[in-house]
N, CA and C atoms of all chains as a GROMACS GRO file, in nm:
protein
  555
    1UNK      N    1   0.281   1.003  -1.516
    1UNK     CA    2   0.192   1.116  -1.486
    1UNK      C    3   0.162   1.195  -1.612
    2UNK      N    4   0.017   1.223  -1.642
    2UNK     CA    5   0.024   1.281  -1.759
    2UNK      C    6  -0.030   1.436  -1.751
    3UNK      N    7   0.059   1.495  -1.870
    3UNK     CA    8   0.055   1.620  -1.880
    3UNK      C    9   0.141   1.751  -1.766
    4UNK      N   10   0.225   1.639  -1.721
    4UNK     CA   11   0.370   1.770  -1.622
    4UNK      C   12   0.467   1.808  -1.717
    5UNK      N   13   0.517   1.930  -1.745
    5UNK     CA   14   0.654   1.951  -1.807
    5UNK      C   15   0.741   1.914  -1.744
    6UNK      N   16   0.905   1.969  -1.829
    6UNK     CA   17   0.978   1.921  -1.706
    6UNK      C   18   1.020   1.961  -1.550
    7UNK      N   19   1.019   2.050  -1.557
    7UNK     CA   20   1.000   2.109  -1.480
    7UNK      C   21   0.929   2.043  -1.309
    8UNK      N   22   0.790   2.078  -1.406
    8UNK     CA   23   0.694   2.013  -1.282
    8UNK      C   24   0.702   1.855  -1.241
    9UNK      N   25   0.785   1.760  -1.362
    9UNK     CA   26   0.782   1.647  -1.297
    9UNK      C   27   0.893   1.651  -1.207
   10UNK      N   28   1.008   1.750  -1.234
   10UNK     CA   29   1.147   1.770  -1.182
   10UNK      C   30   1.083   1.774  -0.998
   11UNK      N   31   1.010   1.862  -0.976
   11UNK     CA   32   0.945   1.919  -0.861
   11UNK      C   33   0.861   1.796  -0.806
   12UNK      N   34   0.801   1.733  -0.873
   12UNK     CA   35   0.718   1.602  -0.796
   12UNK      C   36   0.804   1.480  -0.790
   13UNK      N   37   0.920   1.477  -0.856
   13UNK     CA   38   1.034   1.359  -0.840
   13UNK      C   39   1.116   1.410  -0.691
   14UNK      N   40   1.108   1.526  -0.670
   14UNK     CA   41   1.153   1.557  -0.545
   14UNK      C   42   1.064   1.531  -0.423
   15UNK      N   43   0.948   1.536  -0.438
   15UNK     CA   44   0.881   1.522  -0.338
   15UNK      C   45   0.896   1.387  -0.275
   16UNK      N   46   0.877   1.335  -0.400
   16UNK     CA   47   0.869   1.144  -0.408
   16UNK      C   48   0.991   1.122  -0.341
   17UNK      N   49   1.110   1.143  -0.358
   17UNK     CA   50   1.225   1.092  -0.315
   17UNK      C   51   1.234   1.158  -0.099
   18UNK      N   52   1.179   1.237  -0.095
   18UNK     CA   53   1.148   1.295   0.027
   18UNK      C   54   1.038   1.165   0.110
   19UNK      N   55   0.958   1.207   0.017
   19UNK     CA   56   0.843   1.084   0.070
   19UNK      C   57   0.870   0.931   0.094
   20UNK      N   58   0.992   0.917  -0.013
   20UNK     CA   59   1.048   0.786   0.009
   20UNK      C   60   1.133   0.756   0.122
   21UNK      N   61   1.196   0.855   0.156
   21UNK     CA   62   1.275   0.809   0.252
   21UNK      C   63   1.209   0.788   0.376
   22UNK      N   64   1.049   0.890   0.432
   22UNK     CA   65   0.972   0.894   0.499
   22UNK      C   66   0.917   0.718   0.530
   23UNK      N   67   0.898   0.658   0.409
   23UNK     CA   68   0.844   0.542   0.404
   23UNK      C   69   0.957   0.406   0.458
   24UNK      N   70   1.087   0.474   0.421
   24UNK     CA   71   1.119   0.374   0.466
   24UNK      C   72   1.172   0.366   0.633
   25UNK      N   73   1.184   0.479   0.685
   25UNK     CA   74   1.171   0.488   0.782
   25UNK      C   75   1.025   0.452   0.850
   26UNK      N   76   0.929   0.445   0.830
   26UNK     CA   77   0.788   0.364   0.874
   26UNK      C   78   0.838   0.235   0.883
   27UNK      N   79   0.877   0.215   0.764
   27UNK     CA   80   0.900   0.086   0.716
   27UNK      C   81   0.957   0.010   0.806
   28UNK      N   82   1.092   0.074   0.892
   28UNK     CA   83   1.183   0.010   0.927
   28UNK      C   84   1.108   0.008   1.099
   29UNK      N   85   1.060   0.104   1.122
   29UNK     CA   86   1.026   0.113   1.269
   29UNK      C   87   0.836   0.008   1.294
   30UNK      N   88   0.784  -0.038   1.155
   30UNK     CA   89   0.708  -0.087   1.155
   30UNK      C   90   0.768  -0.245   1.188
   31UNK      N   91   0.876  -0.282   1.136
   31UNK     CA   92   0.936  -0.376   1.144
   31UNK      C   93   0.972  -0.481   1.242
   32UNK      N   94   1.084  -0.341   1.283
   32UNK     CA   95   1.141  -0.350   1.499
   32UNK      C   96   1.005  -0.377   1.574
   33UNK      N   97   0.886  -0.279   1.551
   33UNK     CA   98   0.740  -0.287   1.565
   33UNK      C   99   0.709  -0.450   1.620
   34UNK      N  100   0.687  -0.492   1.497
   34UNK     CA  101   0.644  -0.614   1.478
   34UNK      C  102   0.708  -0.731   1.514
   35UNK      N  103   0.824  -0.740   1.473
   35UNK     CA  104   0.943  -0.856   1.516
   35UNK      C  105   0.939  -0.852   1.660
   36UNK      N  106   0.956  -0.747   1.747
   36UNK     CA  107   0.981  -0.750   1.888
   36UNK      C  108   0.889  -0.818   1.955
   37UNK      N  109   0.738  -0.758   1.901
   37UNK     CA  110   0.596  -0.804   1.984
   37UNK      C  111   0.608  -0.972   1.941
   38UNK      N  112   0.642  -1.023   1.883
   38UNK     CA  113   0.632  -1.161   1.778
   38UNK      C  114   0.735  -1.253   1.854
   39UNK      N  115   0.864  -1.165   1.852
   39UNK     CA  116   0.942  -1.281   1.880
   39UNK      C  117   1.010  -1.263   2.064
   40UNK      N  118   0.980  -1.131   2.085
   40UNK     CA  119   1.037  -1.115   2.277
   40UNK      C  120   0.973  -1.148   2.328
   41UNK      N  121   0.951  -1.244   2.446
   41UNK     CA  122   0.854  -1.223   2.543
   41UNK      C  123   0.854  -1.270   2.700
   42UNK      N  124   1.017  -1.242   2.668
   42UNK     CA  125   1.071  -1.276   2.809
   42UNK      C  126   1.205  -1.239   2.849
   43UNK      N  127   1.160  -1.185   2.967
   43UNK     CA  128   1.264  -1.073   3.047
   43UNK      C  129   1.306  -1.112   3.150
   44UNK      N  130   1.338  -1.249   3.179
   44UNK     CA  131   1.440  -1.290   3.224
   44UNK      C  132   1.600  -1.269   3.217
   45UNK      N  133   1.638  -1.190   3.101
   45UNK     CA  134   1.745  -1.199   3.064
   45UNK      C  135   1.789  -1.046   3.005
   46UNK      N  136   1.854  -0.995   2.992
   46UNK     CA  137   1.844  -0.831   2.921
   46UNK      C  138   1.941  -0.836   2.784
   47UNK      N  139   1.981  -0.979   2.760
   47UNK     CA  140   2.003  -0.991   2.616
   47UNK      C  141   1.935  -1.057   2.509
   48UNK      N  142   1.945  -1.083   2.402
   48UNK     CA  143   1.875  -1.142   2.290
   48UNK      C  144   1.924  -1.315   2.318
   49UNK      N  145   1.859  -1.356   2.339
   49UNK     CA  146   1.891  -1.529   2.333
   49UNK      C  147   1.869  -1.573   2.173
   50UNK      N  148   1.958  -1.699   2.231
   50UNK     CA  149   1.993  -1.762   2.026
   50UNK      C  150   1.827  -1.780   1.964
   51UNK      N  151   1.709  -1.827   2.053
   51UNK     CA  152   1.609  -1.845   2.002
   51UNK      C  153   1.549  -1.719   1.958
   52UNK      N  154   1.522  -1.632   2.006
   52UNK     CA  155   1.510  -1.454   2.035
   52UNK      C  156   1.573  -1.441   1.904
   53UNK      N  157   1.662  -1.456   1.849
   53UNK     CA  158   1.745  -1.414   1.786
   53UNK      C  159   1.728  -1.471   1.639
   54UNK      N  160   1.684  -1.586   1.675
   54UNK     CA  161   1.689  -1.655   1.478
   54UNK      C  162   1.532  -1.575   1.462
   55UNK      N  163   1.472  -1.608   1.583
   55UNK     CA  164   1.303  -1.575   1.552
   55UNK      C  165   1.320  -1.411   1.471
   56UNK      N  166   1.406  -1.356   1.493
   56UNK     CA  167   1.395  -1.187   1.486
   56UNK      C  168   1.480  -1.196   1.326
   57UNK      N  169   1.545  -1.252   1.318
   57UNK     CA  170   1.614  -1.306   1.190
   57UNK      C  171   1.484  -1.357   1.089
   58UNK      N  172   1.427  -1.444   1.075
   58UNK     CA  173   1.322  -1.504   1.018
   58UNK      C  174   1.244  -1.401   0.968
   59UNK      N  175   1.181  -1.336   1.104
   59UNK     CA  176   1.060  -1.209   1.161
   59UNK      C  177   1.131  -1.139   1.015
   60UNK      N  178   1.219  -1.075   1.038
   60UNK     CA  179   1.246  -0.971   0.895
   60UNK      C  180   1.274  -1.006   0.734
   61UNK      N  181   1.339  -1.142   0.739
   61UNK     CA  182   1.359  -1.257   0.614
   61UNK      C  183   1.172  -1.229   0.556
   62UNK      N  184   1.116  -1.313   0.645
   62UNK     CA  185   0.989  -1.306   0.584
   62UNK      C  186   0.878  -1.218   0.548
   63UNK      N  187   0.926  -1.102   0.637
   63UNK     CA  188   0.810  -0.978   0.608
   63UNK      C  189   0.866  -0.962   0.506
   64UNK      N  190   0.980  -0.918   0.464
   64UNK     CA  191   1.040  -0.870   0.323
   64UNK      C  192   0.977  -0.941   0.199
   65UNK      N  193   1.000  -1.065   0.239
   65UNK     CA  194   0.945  -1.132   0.100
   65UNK      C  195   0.827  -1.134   0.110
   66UNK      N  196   0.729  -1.118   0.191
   66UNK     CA  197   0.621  -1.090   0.176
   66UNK      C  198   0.545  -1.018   0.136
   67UNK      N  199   0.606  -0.856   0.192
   67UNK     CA  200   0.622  -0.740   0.100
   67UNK      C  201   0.647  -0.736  -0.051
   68UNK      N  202   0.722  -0.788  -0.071
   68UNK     CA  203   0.786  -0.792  -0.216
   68UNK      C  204   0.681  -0.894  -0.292
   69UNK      N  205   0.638  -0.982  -0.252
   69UNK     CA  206   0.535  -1.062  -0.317
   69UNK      C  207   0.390  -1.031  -0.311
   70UNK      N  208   0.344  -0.940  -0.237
   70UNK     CA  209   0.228  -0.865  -0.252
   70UNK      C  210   0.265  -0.750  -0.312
   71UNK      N  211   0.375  -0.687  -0.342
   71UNK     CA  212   0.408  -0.528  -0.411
   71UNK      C  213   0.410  -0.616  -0.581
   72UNK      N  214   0.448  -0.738  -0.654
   72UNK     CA  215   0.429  -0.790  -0.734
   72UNK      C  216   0.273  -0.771  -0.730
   73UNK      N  217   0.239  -0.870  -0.657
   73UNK     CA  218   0.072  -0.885  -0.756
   73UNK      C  219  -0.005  -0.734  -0.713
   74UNK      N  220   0.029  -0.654  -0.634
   74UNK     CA  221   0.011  -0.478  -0.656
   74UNK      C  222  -0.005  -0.456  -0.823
   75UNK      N  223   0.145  -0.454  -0.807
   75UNK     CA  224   0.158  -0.403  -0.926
   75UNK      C  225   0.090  -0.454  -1.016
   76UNK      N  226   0.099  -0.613  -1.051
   76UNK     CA  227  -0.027  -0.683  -1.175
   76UNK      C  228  -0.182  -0.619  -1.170
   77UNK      N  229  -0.212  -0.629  -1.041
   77UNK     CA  230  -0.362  -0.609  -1.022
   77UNK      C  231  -0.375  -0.444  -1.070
   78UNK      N  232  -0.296  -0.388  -1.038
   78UNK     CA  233  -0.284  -0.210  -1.093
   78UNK      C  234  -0.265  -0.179  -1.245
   79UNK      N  235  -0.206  -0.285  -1.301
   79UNK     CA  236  -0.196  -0.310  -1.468
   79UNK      C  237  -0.330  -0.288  -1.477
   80UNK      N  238  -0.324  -0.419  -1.503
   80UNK     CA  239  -0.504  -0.503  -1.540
   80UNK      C  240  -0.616  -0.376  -1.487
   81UNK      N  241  -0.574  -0.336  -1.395
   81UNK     CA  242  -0.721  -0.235  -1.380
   81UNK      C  243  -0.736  -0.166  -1.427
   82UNK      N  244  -0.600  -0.096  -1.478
   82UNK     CA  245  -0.575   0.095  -1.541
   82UNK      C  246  -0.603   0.026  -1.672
   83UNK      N  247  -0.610  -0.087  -1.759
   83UNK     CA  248  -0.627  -0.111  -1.904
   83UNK      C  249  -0.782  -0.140  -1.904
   84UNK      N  250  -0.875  -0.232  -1.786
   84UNK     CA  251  -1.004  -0.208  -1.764
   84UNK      C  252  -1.063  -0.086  -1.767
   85UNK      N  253  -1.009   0.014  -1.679
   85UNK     CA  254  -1.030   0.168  -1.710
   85UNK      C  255  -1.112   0.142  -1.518
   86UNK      N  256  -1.098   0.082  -1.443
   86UNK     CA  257  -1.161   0.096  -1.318
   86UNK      C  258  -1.056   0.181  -1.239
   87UNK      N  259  -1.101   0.177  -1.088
   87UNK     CA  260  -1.033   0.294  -1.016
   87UNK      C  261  -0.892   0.320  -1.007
   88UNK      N  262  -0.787   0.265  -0.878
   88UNK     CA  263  -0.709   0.304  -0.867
   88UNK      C  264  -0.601   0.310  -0.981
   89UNK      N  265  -0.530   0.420  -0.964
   89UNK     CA  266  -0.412   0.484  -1.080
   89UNK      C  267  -0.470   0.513  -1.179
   90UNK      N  268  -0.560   0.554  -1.202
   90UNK     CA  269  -0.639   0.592  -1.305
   90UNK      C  270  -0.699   0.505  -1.450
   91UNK      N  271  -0.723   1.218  -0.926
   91UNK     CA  272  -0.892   1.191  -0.932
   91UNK      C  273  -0.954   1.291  -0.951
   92UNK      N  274  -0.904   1.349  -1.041
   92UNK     CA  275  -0.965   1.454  -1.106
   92UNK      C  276  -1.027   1.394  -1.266
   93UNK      N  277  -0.938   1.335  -1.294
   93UNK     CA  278  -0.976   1.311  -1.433
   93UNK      C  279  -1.090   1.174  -1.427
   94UNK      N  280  -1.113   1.103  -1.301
   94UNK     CA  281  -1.264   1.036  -1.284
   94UNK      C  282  -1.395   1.160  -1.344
   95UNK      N  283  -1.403   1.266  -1.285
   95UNK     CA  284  -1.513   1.342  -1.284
   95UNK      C  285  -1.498   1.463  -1.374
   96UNK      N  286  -1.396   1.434  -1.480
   96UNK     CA  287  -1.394   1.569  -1.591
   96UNK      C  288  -1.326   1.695  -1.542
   97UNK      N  289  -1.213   1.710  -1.600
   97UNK     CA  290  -1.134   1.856  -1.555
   97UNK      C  291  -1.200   1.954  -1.547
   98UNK      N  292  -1.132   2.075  -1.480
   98UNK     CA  293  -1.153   2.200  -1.512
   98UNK      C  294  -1.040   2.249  -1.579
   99UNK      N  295  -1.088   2.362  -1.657
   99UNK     CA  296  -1.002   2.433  -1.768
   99UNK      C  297  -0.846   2.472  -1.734
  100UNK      N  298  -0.726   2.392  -1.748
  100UNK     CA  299  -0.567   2.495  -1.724
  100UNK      C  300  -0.570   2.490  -1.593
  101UNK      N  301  -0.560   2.396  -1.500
  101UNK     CA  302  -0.474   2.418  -1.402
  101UNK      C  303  -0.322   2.428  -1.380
  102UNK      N  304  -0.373   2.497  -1.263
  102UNK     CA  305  -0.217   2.577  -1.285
  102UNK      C  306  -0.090   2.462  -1.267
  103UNK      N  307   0.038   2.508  -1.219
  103UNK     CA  308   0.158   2.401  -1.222
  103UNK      C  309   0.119   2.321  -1.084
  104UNK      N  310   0.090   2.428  -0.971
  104UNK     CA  311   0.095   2.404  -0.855
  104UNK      C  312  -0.011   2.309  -0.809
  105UNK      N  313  -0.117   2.316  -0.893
  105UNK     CA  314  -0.261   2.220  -0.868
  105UNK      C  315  -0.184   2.114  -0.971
  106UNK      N  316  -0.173   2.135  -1.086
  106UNK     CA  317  -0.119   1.925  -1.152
  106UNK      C  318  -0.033   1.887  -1.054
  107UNK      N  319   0.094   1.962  -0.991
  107UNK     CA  320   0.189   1.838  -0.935
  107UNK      C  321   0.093   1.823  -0.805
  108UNK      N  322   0.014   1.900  -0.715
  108UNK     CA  323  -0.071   1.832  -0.634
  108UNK      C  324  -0.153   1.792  -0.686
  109UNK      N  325  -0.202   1.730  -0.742
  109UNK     CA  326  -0.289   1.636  -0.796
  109UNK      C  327  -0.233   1.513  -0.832
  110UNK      N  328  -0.151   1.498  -0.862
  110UNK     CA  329  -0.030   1.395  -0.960
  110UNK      C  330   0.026   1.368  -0.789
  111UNK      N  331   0.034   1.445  -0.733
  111UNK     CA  332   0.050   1.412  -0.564
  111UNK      C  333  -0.044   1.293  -0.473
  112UNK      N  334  -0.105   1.379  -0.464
  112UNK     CA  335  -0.255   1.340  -0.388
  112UNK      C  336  -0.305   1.165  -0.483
  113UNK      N  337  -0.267   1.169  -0.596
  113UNK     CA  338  -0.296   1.011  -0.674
  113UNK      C  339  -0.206   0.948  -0.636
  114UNK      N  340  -0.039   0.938  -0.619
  114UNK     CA  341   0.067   0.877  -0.584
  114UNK      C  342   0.007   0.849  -0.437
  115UNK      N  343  -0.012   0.948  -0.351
  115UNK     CA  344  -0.023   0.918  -0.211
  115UNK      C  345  -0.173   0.828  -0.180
  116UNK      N  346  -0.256   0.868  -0.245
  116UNK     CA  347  -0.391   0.745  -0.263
  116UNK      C  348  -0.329   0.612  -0.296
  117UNK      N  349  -0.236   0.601  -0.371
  117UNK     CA  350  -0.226   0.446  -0.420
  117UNK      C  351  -0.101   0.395  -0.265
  118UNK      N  352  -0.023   0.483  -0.243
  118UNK     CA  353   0.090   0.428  -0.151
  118UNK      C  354   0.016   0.408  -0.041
  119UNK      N  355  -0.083   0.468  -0.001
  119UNK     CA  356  -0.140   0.466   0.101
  119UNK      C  357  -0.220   0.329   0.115
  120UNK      N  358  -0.304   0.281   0.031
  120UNK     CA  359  -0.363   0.149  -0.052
  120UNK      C  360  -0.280   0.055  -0.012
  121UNK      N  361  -0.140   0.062  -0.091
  121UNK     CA  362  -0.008  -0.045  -0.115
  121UNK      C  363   0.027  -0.079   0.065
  122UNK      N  364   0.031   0.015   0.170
  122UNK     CA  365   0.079   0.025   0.274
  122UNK      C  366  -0.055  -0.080   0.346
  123UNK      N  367  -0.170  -0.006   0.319
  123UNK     CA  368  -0.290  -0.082   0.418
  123UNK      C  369  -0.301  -0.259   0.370
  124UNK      N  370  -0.264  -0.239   0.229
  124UNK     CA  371  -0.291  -0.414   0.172
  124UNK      C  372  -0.139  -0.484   0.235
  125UNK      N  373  -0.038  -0.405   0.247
  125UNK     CA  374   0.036  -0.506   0.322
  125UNK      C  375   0.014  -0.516   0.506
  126UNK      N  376  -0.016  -0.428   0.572
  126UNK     CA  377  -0.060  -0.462   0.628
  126UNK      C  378  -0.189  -0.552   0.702
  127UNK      N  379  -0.302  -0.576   0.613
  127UNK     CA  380  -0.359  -0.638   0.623
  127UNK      C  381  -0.334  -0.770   0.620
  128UNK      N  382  -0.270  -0.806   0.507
  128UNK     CA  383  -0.240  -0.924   0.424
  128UNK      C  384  -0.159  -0.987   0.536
  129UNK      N  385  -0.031  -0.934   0.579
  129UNK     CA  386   0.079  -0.989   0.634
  129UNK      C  387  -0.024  -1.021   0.772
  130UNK      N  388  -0.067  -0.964   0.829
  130UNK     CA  389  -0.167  -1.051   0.950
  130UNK      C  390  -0.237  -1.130   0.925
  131UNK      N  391  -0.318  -1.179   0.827
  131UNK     CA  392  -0.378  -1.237   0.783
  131UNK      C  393  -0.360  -1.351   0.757
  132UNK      N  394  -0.167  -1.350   0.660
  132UNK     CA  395  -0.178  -1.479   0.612
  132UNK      C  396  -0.030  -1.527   0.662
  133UNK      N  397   0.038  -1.470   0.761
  133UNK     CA  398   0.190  -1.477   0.786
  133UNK      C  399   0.180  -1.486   0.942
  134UNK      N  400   0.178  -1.594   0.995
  134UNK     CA  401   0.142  -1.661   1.127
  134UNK      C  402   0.291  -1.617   1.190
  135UNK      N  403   0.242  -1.563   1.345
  135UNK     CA  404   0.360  -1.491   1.384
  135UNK      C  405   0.457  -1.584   1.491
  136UNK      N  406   0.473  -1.707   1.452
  136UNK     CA  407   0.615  -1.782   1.483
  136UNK      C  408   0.669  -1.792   1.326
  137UNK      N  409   0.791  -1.720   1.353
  137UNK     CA  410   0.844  -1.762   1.262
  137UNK      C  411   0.940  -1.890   1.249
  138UNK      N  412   0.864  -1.932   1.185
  138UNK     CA  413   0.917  -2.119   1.186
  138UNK      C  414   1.095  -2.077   1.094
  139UNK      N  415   1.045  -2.062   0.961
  139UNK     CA  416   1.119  -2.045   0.839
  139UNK      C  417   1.115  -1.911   0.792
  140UNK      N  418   1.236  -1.891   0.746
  140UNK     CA  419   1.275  -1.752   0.732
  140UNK      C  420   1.217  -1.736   0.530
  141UNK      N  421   1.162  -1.822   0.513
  141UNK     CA  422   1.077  -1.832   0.367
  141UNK      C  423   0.940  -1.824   0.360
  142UNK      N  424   0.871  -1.816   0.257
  142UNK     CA  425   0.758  -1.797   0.254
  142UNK      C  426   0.698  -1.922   0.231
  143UNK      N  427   0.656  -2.005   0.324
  143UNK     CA  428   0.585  -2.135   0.243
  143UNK      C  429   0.493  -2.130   0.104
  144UNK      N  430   0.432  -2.245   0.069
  144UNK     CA  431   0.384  -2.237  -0.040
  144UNK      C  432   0.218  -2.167   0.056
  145UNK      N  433   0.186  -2.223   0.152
  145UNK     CA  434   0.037  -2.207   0.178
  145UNK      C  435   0.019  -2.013   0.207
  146UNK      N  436   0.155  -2.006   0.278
  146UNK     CA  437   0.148  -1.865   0.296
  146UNK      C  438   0.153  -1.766   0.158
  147UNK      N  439   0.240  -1.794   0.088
  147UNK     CA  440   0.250  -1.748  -0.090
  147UNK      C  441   0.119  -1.702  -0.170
  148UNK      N  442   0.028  -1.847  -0.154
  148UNK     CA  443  -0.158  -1.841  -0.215
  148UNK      C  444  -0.168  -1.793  -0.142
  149UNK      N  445  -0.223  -1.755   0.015
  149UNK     CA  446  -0.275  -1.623   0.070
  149UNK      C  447  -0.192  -1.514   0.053
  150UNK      N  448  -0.123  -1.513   0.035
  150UNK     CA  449  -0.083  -1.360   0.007
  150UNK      C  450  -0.150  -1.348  -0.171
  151UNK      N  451  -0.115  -1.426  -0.243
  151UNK     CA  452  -0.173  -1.348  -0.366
  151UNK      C  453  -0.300  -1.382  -0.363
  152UNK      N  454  -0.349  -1.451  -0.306
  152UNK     CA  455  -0.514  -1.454  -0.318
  152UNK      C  456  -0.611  -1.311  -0.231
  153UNK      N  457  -0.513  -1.298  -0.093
  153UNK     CA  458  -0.557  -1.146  -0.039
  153UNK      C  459  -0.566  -1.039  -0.162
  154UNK      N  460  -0.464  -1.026  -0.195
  154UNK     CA  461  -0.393  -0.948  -0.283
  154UNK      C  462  -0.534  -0.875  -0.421
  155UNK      N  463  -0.575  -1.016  -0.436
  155UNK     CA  464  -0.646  -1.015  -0.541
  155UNK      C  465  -0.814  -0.950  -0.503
  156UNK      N  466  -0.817  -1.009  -0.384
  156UNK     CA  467  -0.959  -1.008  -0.299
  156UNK      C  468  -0.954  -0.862  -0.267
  157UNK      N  469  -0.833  -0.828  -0.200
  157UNK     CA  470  -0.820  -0.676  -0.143
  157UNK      C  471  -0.871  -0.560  -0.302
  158UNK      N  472  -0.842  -0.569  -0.380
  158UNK     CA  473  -0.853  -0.491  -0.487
  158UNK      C  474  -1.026  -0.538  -0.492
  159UNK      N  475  -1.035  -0.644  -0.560
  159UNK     CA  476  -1.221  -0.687  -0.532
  159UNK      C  477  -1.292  -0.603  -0.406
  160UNK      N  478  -1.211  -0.597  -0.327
  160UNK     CA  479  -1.316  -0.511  -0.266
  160UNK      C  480  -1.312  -0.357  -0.265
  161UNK      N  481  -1.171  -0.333  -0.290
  161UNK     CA  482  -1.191  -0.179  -0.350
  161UNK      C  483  -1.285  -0.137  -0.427
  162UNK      N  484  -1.337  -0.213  -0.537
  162UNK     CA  485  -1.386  -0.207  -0.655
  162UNK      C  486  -1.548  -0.188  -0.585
  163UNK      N  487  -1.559  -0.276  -0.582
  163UNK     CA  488  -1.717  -0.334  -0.498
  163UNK      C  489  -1.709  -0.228  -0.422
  164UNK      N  490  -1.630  -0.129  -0.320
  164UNK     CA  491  -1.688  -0.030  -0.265
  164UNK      C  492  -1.729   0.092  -0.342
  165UNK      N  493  -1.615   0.074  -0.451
  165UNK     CA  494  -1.580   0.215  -0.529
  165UNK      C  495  -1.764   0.204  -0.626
  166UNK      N  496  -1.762   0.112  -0.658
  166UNK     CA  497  -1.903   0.135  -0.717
  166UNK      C  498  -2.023   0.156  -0.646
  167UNK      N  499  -2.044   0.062  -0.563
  167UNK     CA  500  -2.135   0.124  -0.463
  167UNK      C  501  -2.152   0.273  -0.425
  168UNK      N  502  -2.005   0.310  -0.397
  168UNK     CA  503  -1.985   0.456  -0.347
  168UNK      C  504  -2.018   0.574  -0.447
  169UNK      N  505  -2.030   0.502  -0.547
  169UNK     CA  506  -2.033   0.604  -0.657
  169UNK      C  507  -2.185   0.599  -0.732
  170UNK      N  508  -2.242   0.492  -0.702
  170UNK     CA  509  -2.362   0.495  -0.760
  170UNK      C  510  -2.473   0.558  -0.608
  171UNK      N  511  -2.446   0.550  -0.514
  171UNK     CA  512  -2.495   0.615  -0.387
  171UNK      C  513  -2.497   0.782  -0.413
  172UNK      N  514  -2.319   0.823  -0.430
  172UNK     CA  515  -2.332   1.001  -0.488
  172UNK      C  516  -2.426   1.001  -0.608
  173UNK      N  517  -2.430   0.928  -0.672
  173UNK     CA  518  -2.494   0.941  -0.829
  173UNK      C  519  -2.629   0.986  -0.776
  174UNK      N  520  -2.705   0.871  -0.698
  174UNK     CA  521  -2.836   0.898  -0.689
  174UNK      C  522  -2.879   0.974  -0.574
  175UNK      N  523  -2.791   1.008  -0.459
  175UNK     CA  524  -2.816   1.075  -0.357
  175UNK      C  525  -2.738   1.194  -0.350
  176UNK      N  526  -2.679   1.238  -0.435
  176UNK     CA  527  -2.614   1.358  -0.433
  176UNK      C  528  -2.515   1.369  -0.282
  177UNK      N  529  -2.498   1.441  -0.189
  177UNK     CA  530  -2.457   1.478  -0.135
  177UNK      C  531  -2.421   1.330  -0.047
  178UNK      N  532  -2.486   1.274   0.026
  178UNK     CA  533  -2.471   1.144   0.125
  178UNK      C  534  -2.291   1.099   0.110
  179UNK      N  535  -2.264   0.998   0.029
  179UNK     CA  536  -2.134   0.917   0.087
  179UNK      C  537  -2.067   1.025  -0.015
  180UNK      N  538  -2.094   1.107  -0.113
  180UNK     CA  539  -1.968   1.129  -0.209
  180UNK      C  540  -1.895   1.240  -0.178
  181UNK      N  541  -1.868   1.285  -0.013
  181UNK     CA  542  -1.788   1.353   0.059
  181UNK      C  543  -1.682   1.289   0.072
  182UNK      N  544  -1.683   1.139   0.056
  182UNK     CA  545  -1.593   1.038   0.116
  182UNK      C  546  -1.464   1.084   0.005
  183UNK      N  547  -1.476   1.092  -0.148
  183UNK     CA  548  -1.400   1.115  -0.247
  183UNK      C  549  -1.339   1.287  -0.222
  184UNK      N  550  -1.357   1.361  -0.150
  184UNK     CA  551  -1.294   1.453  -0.155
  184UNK      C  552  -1.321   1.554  -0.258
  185UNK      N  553  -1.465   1.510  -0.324
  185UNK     CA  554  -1.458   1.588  -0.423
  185UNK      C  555  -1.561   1.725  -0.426
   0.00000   0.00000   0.00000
């Protein structure tokens, strides 16, 4: 960020860490979200069956790395643009 | 996005860290919609394998790449529209 003292970055590193935790709570309830609709879909039973169960295993294995492999090329594509001088991050 | 359209003189503490705000939360906000997009898009919802295949991998970085392409392609459009129409879409920027 350019041009905060310390101070003021002291004050926006707080926010961020507030905001972060916000996110990962999205994060996590986006998750349960998604895995449930994906992998439950039968109520025959009021426990998790072994199939139910790897599927919901997988369901979170793979969003993660998926996440993490689009937050990579994020980040590249956010390089390359801020040295182009085009929009996002300045 | 202030410094797109030329500062004004000494803002105060309270306007840089909201500003330095408001840019963090534009891009997280971005980062949040491109994974959501992406992951529907290219991450078929049986999960077979708890890995990312190779076919799923190229759509994700090929979204990835496309999603920003079209940021761009709007952001100019959007900006050459305020340019010549003054008032019309360049409410959209907040500015």
């Amino acid at each position: 960020m350019e041009g905060l003292n310390a101070q003021e970055q002291r004050e926006l590193q707080s926010r961020m860490e507030k905001k972060q935790m916000k996110e990962f709570m999205t994060m996590y309830s986006n998750m349960v979200q998604h895995c449930f609709d994906d992998c439950i879909n039968d109520f025959t039973s009021k426990t998790l069956g072994s199939r139910e169960e790897g599927c919901v295993m997988r369901c979170i294995d793979k969003r993660m790395k998926g996440s993490e492999r689009i937050g990579n090329r994020f980040q590249e594509q956010n390089a390359a643009m801020a040295q182009s001088g085009a929009l996002p991050g300045r | 996005m202030a410094s797109l359209f030329g500062r004004r003189p000494q803002p105060s503490s309270a306007e840089k860290i909201a500003a330095a705000e408001a840019e963090i939360d534009l891009v997280s906000d971005m980062f949040n919609r491109l994974v959501q997009s992406c992951t529907k898009k290219c991450i078929p919802s049986d999960y077979r394998e708890s890995d990312l295949n190779k076919g799923e991998s190229v759509c994700l970085d090929r979204c990835v790449a496309k999603f920003f392409e079209v940021n761009v392609k709007v952001s100019e459009k959007m900006q050459g529209q305020a340019a010549a129409g003054g008032a019309g879409g360049g409410g959209m920027f907040g500015m």
